[in-house]
C-alpha positions in Angstrom: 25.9 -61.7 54.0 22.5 -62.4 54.6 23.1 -65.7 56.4 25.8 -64.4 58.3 23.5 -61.4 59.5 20.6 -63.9 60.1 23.3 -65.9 62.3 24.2 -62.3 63.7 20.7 -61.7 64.7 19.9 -65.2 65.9 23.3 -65.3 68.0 22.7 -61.5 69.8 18.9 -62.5 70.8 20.1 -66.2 72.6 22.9 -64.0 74.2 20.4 -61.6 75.1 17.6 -64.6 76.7 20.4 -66.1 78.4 21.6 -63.0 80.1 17.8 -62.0 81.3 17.3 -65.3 82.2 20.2 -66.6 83.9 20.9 -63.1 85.5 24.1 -61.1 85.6 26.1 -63.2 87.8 24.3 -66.5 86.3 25.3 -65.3 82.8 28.8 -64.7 83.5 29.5 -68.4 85.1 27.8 -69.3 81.7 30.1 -67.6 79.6 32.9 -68.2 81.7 32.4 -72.1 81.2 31.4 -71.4 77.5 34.9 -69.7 76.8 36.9 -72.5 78.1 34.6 -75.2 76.0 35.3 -72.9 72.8 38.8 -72.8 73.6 38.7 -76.9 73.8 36.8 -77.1 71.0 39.8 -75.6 69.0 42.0 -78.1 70.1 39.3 -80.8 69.9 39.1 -80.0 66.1 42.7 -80.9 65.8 42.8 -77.8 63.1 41.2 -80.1 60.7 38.3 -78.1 60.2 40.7 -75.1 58.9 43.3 -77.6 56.8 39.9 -78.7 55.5 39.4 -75.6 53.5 42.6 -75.3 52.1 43.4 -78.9 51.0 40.0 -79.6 49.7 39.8 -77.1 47.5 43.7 -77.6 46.0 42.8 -80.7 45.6 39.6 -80.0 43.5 41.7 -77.7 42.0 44.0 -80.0 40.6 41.4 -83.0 40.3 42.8 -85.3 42.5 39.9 -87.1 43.9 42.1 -90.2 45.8 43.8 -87.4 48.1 40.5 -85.6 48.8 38.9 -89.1 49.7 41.7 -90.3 51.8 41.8 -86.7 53.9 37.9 -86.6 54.4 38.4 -89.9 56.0 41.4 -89.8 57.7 40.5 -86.1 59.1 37.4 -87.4 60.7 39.4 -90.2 62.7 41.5 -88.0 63.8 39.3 -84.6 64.9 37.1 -87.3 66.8 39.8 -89.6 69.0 41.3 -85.5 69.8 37.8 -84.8 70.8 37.1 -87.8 72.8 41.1 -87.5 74.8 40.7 -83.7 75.5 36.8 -84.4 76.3 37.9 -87.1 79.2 40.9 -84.4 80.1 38.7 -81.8 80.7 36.1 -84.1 83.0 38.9 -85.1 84.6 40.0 -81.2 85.7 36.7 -80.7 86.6 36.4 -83.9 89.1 39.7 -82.2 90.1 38.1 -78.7 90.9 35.2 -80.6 92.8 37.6 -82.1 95.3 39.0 -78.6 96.1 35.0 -77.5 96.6 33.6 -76.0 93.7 31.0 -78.3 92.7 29.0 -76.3 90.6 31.6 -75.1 88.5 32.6 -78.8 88.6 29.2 -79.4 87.3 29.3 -76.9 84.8 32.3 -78.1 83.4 31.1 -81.7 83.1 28.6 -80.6 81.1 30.6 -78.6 78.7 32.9 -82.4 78.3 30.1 -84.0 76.8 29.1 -81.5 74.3 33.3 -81.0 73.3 33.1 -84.3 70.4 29.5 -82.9 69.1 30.7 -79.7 68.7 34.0 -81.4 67.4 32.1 -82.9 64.9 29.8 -80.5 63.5 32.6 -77.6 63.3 34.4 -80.4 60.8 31.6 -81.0 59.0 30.6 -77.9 58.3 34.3 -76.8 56.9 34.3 -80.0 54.8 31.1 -78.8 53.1 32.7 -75.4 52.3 35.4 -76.9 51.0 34.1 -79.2 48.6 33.0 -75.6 47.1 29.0 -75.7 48.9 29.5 -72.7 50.0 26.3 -71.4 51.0 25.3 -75.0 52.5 28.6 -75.1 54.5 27.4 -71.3 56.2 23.8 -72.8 56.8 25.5 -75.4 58.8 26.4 -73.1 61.2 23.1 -71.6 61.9 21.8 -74.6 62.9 23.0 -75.1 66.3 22.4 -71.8 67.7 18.8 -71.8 65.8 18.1 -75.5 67.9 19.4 -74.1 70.9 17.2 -70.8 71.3 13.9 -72.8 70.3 15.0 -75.3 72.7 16.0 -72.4 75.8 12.6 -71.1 74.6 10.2 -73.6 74.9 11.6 -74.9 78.2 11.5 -71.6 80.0 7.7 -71.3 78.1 7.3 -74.7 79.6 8.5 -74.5 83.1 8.1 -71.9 85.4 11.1 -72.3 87.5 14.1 -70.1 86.6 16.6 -72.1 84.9 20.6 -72.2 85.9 24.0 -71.9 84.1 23.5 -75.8 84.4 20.4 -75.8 82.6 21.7 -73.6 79.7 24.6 -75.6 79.4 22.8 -78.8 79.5 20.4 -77.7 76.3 23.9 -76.5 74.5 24.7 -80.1 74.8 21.2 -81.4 74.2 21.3 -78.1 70.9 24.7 -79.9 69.5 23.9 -83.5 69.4 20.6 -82.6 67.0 22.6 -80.3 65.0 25.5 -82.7 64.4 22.4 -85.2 63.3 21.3 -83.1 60.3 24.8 -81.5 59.8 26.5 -84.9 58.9 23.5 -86.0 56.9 23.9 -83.0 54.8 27.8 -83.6 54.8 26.5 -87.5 53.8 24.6 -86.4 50.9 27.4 -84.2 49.9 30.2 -86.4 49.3 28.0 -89.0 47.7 28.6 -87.4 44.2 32.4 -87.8 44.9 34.7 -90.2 42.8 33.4 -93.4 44.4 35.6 -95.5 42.5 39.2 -93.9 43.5 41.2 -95.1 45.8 42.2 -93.3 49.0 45.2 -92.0 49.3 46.6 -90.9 52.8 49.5 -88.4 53.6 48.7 -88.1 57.2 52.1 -87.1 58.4 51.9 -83.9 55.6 48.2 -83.3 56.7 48.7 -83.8 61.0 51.6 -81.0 60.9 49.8 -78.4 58.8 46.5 -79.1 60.7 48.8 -78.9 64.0 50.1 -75.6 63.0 47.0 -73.9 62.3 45.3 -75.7 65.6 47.8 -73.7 66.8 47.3 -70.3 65.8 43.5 -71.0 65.6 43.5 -71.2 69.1 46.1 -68.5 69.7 43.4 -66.5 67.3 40.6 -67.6 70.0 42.6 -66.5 72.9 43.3 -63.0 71.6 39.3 -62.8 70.6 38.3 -64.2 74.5 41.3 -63.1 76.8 39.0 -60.3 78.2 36.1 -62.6 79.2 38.9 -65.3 80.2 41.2 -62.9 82.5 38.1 -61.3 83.9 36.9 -63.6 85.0 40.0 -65.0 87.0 41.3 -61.1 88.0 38.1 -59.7 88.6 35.0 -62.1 88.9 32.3 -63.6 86.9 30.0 -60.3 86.7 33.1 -58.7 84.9 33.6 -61.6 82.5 29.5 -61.2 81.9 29.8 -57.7 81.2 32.6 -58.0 79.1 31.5 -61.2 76.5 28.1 -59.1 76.0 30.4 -56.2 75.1 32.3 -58.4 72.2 29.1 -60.4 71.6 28.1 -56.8 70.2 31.8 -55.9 68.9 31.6 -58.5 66.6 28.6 -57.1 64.7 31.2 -54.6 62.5 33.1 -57.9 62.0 30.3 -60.0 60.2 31.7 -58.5 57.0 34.8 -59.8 57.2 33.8 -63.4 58.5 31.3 -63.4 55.4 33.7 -63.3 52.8 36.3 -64.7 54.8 33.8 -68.2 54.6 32.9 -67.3 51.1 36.8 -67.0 49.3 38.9 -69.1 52.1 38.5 -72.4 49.0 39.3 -69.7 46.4 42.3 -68.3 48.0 43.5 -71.8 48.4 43.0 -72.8 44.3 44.0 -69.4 43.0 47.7 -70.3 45.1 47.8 -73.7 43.8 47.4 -72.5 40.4 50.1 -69.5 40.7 47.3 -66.6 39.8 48.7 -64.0 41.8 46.6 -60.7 40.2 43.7 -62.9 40.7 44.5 -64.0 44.5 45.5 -59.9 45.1 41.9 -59.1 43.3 40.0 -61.3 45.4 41.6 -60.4 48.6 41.3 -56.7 47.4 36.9 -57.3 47.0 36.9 -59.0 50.3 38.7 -56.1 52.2 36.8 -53.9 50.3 33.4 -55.4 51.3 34.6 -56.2 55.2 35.4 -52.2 55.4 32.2 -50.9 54.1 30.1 -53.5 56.1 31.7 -52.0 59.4 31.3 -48.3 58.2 27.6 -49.1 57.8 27.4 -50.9 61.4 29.6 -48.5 62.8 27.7 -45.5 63.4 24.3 -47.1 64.5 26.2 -49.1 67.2 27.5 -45.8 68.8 24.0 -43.8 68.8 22.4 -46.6 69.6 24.8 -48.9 71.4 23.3 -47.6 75.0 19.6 -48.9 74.6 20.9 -52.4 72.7 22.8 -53.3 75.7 20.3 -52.7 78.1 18.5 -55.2 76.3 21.0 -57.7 78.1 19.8 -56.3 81.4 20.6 -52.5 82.8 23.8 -53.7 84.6 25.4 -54.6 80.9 24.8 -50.3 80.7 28.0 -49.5 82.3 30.0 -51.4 79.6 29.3 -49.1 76.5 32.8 -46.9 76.9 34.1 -50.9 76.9 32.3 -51.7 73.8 33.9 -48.1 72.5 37.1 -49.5 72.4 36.5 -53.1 71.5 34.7 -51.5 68.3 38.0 -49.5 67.3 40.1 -52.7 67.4 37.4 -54.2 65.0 37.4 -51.5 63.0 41.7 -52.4 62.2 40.9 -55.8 61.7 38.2 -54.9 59.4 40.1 -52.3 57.3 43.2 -54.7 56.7 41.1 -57.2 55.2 41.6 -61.0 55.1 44.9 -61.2 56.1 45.4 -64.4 58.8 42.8 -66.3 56.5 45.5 -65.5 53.0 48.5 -66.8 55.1 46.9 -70.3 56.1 45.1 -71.1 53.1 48.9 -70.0 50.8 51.1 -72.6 53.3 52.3 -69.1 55.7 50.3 -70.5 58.7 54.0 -70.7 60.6 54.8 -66.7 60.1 51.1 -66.7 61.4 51.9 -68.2 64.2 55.3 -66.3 65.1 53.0 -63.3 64.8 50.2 -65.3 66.9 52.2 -65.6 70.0 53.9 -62.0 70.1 50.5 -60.6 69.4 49.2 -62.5 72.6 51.7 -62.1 74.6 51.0 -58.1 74.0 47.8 -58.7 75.4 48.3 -60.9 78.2 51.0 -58.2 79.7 49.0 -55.4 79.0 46.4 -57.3 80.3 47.9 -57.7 84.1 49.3 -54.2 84.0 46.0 -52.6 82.9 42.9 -54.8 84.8 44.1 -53.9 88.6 44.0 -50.3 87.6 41.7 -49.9 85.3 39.1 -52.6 85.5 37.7 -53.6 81.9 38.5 -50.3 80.4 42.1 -52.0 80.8 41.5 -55.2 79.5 39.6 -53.6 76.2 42.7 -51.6 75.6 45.1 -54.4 75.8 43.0 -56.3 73.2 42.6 -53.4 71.0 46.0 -52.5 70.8 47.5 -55.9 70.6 44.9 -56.8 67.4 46.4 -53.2 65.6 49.5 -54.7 66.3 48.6 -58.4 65.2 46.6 -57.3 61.8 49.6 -54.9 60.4 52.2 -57.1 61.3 50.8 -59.9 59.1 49.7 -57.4 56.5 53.1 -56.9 55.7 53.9 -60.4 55.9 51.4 -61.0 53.2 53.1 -58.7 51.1 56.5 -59.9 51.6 55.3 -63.4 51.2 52.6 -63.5 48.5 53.5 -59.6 46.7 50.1 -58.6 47.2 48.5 -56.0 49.1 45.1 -57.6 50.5 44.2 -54.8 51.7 41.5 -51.8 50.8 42.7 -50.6 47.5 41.9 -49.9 43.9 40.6 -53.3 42.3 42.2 -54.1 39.1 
């Protein structure tokens, strides 16, 4: 918890420069471009870095070192030729956009190409490390890009007195990523050294490409339902919406660092506790970590709606108007929160395809509330699409989990 609130803090205050800095409509282009490169980046993984927690750890599990060699090997190969394809595909759209005139989002878009196989890489290498059971290594891992890329925006601006552009930010994300993946896969190096050198490894690529596929698939879907407000914004509205909106679900996500703590803390355990067939155990675990997740966001709760006003104009006064946004955004949280951990039990128990069915209705909830609710209502509509499509989305596969695994991983007595 406390590295995932020191992430929390070091996260808010680079949103925070870059939207003084860059300005309000400078910010939004920024996150505009930064949305699309994280929705890239999901696909660029190749949902490795997710299949990486749950085959890793069955496979520690039930000591079969020649599998665990032959998919840290044979996942890297493959996350990194994705990363390279979609990171040509996307400069190639954005040589395409610059022929229709729109050169500086063709420039932004370049930029955020060459950081997609860094970003690949590091995202991988973080999830292996969790999943060879470092857990609190494979967390630090990801405070280090953010950390680099703050005392990199900081010293530059400190540096040089001319303002700097969404270019310029996005340029030092690349710059940020390429020194993170550096120390990440050194860490990642020194990690797998005390492996079993001497096995052989074993590959089932076919087994390990379709599972990864599936939940590429509903990681990205998962991304999608997160970003669709900055995303649709920004194309129904403009790029000062889509900035006002990401800084409203940059500080959303506060009341969900609970959640995401001990979702990166038990994802390997869910995984062996399956693989062994110890169901109370699985249902006691999941039980702690909804348990946990809920009381974090009580405690975060209340201070963000006394105080939510003055925090956001720490973005910059025109962010201000967004707090009956951020209202909303906060209740939808607050559901996810009190249902506990239940996307992260159906991919790590072999369920990731009811996850997905559930994915794309979810989704397409949003989207179609989404374009009935922006021309009328501006953001306020495109909060309440989100937050009624995540209700929807969180229940659905609560009872899923219970169908499926007989547990309720929800709040509840602990036994």
């Amino acid at each position: 918890m406390g590295i995932r609130l020191a992430g929390a803090g070091v996260a808010l205050s680079l949103q925070i420069c870059l939207a003084r800095m860059l300005g309000h409509a400078g910010y939004g282009q920024y996150a505009f471009v930064f949305a699309w490169l994280q929705l890239m980046l999901l696909f660029a993984q190749g949902g490795f870095s997710v299949a990486a927690l749950r085959y890793l750890a069955e496979y520690r599990a039930r000591r079969e070192p020649s599998l665990l060699r032959g998919f840290l090997r044979r996942s890297s190969q493959i996350a990194l030729g994705d990363a390279v394809v979609l990171a040509l595909v996307m400069a190639g759209c954005a040589m395409a956009l610059g022929r229709s005139g729109a050169e500086g989002t063709t420039y932004n878009f370049l930029i955020a190409s060459a950081a997609l196989p860094a970003l690949s890489q590091l995202a991988l290498a973080g999830a292996t490390v969790r999943g060879l059971g470092f857990a609190i290594p494979g967390m630090l891992v990801g405070l280090v890009h953010p950390i680099l890329l703050l005392g990199t925006l900081l010293i530059v601006v400190h540096s040089f007195p001319t303002p700097i552009s969404p270019s310029h930010a996005l340029l030092l994300n690349l710059a940020a990523a390429v020194g993170a993946l550096g120390l990440v896969l050194a860490m990642r190096r020194r990690v797998e050294r005390g492996l079993h050198q001497g096995s052989v490894p074993e590959f089932r690529t076919r087994e390990w490409l379709s599972t990864a596929t599936q939940m590429m698939i509903v990681s990205s879907l998962i991304y999608l339902q997160g970003r669709t407000g900055v995303l649709i914004s920004g194309l129904l509205l403009d790029t000062h919406a889509a900035g006002t909106y990401a800084a409203m679900e940059r500080v959303a996500d506060v009341v969900l660092l609970g959640l995401t703590s001990v979702n990166l803390l038990v994802a390997p355990d869910f995984a062996a506790l399956h693989a062994q067939g110890r169901r109370l155990e699985l249902e006691r675990h999941a039980r702690l970590a909804a348990w946990g997740a809920t009381t974090f966001m009580l405690v975060t709760l209340l201070p963000l709606l006394l105080c939510g006003r003055p925090l956001l104009r720490l973005f910059g006064d025109e962010f201000v108007a967004g707090f009956p946004v951020l209202l909303v955004l906060l209740s939808g949280a607050a559901v996810n929160a009190l249902c506990g951990s239940v996307g992260l039990l159906l991919n790590m128990t072999g369920h990731q395809r009811e996850m997905l069915v559930v994915a794309v209705c979810s989704l397409g909830v949003n989207w179609i509330l989404s374009l009935i609710l922006i021309p009328r209502y501006g953001l306020m509509g495109t909060a309440v699409a989100f937050a009624v499509s995540m209700a929807l989305w969180n229940v659905a596969m609560l009872l899923i989990v219970r169908r499926r695994l007989g547990i309720w991983p929800c709040i509840g007595p602990v036994r």
